[in-house]
N, C-alpha and C positions, 0 to 999 in steps of 0.2 A: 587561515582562510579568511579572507576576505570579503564582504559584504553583496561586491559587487559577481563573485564567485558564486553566493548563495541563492541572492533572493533575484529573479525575475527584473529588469529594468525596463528604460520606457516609459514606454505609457501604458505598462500591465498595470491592473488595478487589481488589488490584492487584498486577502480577509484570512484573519488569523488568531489565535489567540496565544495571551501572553500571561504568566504567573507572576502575580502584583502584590508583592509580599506586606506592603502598608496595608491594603487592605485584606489580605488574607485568601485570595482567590484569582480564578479567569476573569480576566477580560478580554472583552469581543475589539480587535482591532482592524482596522483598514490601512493600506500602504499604497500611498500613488506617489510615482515620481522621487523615492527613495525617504515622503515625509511619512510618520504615525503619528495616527490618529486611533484615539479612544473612543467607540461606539458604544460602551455597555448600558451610558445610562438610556440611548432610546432602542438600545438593543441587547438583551441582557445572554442573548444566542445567537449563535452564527445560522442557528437553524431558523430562527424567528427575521433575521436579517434576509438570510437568500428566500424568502420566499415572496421578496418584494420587488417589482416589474423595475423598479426605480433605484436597484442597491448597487451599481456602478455610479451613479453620479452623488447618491449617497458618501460613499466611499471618499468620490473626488473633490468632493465639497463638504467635506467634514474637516475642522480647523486642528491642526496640530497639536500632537500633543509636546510641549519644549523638551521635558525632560527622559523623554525616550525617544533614542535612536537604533535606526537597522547594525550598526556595528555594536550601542554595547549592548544590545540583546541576542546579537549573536555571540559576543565574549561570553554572555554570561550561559548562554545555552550549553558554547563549547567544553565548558570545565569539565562536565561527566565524558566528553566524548577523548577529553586529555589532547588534548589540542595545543603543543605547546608553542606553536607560531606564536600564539595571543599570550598576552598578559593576562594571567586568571583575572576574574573580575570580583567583586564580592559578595561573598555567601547569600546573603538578600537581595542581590541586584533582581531584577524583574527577568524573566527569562521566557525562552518558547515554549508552547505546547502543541500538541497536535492540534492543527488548523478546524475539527470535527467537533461539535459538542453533544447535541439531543439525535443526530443522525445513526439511524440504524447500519451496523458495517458488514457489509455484504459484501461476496465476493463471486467472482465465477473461476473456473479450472477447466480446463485442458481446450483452452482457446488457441492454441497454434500447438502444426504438428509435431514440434521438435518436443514440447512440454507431453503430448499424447504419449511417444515413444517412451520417455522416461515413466512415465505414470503406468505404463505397459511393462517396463523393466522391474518396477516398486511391487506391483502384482504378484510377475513371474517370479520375483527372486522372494519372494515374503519377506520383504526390507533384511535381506542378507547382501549388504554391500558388497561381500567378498562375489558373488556371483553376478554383478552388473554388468563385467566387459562380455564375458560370456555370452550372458543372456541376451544384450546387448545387439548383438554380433546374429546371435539366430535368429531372433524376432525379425530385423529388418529383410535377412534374407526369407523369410518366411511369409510375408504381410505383402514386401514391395512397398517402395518409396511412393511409388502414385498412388498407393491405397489412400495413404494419408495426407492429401492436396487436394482430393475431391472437395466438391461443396455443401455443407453438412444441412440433412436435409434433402438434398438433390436426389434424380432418379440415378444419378451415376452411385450414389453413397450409397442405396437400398441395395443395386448391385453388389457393391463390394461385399457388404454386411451377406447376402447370399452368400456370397461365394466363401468368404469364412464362415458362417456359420456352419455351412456344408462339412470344413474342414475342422470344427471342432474349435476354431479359435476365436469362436466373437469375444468381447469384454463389455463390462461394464465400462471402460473409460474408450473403448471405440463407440459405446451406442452416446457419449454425452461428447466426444469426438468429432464423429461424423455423421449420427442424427439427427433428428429433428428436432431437440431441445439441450441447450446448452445446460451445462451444471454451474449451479445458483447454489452458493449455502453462505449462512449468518457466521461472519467470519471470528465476533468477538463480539463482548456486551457494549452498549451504549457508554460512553465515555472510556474504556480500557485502552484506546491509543494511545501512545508514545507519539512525543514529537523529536523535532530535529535537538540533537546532542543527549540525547534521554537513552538507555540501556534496554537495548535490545534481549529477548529472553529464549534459552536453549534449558529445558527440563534434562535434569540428571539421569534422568532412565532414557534420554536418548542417544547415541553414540551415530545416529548421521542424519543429520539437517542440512540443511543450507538457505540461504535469502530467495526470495525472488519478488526482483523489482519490477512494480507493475505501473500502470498507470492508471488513477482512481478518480472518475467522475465524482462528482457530487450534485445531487439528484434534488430535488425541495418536493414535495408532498404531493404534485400534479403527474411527478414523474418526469418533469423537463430538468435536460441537465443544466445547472448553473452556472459550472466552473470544473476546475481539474487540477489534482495535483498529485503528487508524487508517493508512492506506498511500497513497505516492503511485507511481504505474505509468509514472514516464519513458518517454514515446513520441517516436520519432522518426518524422512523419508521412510527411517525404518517400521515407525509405528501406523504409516497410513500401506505402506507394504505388506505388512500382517494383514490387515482388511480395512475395504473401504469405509466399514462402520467403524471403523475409529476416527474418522476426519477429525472430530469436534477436540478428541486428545491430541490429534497432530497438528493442527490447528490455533485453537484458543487457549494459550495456557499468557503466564505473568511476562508481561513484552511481548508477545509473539506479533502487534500489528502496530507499524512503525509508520506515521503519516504526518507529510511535511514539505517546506517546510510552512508553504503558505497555500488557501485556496489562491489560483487564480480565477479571477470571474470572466466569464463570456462577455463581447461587446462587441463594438462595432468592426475592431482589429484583429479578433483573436475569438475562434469559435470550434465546435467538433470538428468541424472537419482542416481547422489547422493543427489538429492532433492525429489526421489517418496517417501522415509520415511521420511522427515524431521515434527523432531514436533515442530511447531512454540506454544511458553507461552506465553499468555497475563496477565497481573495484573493490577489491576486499587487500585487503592490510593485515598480516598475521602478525605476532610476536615475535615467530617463531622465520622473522623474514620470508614468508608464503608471499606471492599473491598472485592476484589474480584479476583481470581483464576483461570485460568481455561487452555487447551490445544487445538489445533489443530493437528490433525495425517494427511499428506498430502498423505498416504494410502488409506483415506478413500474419498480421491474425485473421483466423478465419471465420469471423463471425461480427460484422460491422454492431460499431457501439450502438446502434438502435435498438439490432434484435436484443440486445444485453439488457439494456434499460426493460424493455416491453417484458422480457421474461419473468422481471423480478417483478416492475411495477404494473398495474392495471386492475379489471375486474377482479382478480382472482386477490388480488393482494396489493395493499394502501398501505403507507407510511405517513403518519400526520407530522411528522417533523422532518420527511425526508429520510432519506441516504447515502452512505457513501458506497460507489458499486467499485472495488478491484477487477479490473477489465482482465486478469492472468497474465501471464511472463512468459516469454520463447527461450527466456533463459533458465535453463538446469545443467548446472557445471557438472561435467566429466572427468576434468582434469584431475588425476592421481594427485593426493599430497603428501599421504604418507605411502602405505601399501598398494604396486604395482596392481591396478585390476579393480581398488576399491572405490576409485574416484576421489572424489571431494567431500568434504563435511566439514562444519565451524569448529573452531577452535575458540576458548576463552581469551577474550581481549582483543577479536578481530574488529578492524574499523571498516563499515560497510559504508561505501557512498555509493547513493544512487543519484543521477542527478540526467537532465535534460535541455538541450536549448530553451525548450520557452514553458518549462515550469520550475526550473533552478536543483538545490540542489539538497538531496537528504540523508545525512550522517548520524550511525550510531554504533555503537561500541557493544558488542557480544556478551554477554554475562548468564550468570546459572537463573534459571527462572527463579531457586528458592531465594535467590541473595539478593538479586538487584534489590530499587526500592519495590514495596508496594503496594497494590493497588488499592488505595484505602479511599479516594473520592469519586464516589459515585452520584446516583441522581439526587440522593436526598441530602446528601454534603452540598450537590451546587444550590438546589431550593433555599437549605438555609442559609448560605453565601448570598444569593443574591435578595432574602428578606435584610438580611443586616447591613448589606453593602450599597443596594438600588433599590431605596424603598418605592423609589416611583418609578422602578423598571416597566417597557411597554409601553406603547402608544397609545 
């Protein structure tokens, strides 16, 4: 894969961070027009960077750095993702990270109705795969397809909610559905993203997960969004099936939030609302010659990125270094892979690309949460990275 395959061109202007193994840590990068740029020493975060009115022309006016390029930072990313188009690069080469540093990682769920229906099937079946088509199958004729296209919040969605409730069948994932407050939860700790070429993580107590590629604002402390880019929301079906109150085990475990491979920044070319149509493609790559297909049309969520932002951020609740918000996925695969009826779930070794016209593209490779590497630098690993590395980090 190539360069021009991954990262966003043009005149996107781009913020990222990169593992700089001379000196022992992240640095905060900037990409316009396919040059890198080194920002850490007046910018020691990407959080500390986007909260500046002026970090697009920052970015575009920052002098290159010679010895790092978009291609061998993507060879050397690609090694864990076994990429064997490329030439491995070398063990030390400087490589990607998730684009996210001090940002708190937020996310929202069952933002379009196809994702509602499955979250409805997870319920009814107590994350027993083997009863999905079934369940499947009765729910929709049960519910009605226009239950779930109403406008959440609206006087038509209090209707509907009567009219099941009457019959026994409200839920918790129709009242955050089609009511009046979307579902907001803390997806993963402060730095625990994965970037592009980095192992993806599936825990051994679960036997049916799957990806779901979303697409993730990133927010600075005011609550305005900065930029956007590309995420993948490790689900474990069967354990958030058992019950809602396990999100946080089906959810946040070692790899489960994949983000990458660059923010892009908002400007004068590229802003929210040239994301209300953006179609983000997922494919997955088995071992075992599997795969699979499929699209997201970010037209068809129900729930415009404002109220998303506003839910999380405001009176009620402040982030001083920001966030990044996962906006949810209309994709939840169906398709059988092994047993007729079971659906879909990851296998070891799958290659997951999620990628988009105009925020590129994010690869990663399926592994057991206890094996991959992990996750040993946190907030108090970067503090002292950046005492030894940028002593006159900040402006």
């Amino acid at each position: 894969m190539n360069a021009s395959a991954v990262f966003p061109g043009g005149d996107a202007v781009l913020v990222g961070r990169v593992f700089d193994p001379l000196s022992g840590g992240p640095r905060v990068v900037g990409v316009h027009r396919g040059v890198v740029s080194d920002l850490t020493d007046r910018f020691p975060t990407v959080s500390q960077l986007l909260e500046r009115d002026d970090a697009v022309d920052l970015v575009t006016s920052a002098p290159a750095r010679a010895d790092w390029t978009l291609e061998a930072l993507l060879r050397a990313s690609s090694t864990d993702a076994a990429d064997e188009s490329d030439a491995p690069a070398a063990p030390d080469a400087p490589r990607l990270l998730a684009p996210i540093d001090l940002q708190v990682i937020k996310a929202c769920g069952v933002t379009f109705a196809k994702s509602l229906v499955e979250r409805l099937i997870e319920e009814h079946t107590r994350g027993d795969s083997s009863r999905s088509h079934e369940v499947r199958t009765t729910l929709l004729e049960a519910i009605g397809a226009d239950a779930l296209t109403v406008r959440p919040g609206s006087a038509e969605a209090e209707q509907v909610k009567s009219v099941l409730v009457e019959r026994g069948m409200w839920s918790q994932y129709l009242e955050v559905g089609i009511g009046p407050d979307p579902e907001v939860f803390t997806k993963g700790p402060v730095l625990s993203a994965v970037g592009y070429g980095q192992a993806v993580g599936v825990p051994s107590f679960s036997d049916w997960s799957n990806p779901e590629p979303e697409l993730v604002l990133v927010v600075d402390s005011a609550g305005v969004p900065r930029g956007a880019t590309l995420g993948n929301d490790v689900n474990l079906r069967d354990v958030e099936g058992r019950s809602a109150l396990l999100l946080g085990v089906a959810k946040d475990n070692n790899g489960s939030t994949a983000v990458g491979p660059f923010i892009r920044l908002f400007d004068g070319n590229f802003s929210v609302d040239s994301l209300r149509d953006e179609v983000i493609h997922l494919e997955i790559e088995g071992e075992d010659a599997f795969t699979l297909d499929a699209t997201s049309n970010m037209a068809e969520i129900s729930r415009d990125f404002e109220e998303l932002v506003s839910a999380t951020h405001g009176a009620h609740h402040q982030y001083p270094d920001g966030f990044a918000l996962f906006t949810g996925t209309l994709f939840t695969p169906t398709e059988d892979r092994d047993t007729p009826g079971r659906g879909f779930t990851h296998r070891l070794g799958d290659r997951v690309t999620i990628s988009s016209p105009q925020l590129g593209t994010l690869l990663n490779v399926v592994g057991r949460s206890e094996d991959i590497p992990r996750w040993e630098f946190g907030i108090a690993a970067l503090f002292d990275y950046l005492r030894r590395a940028v002593p006159s980090s900040g402006e």
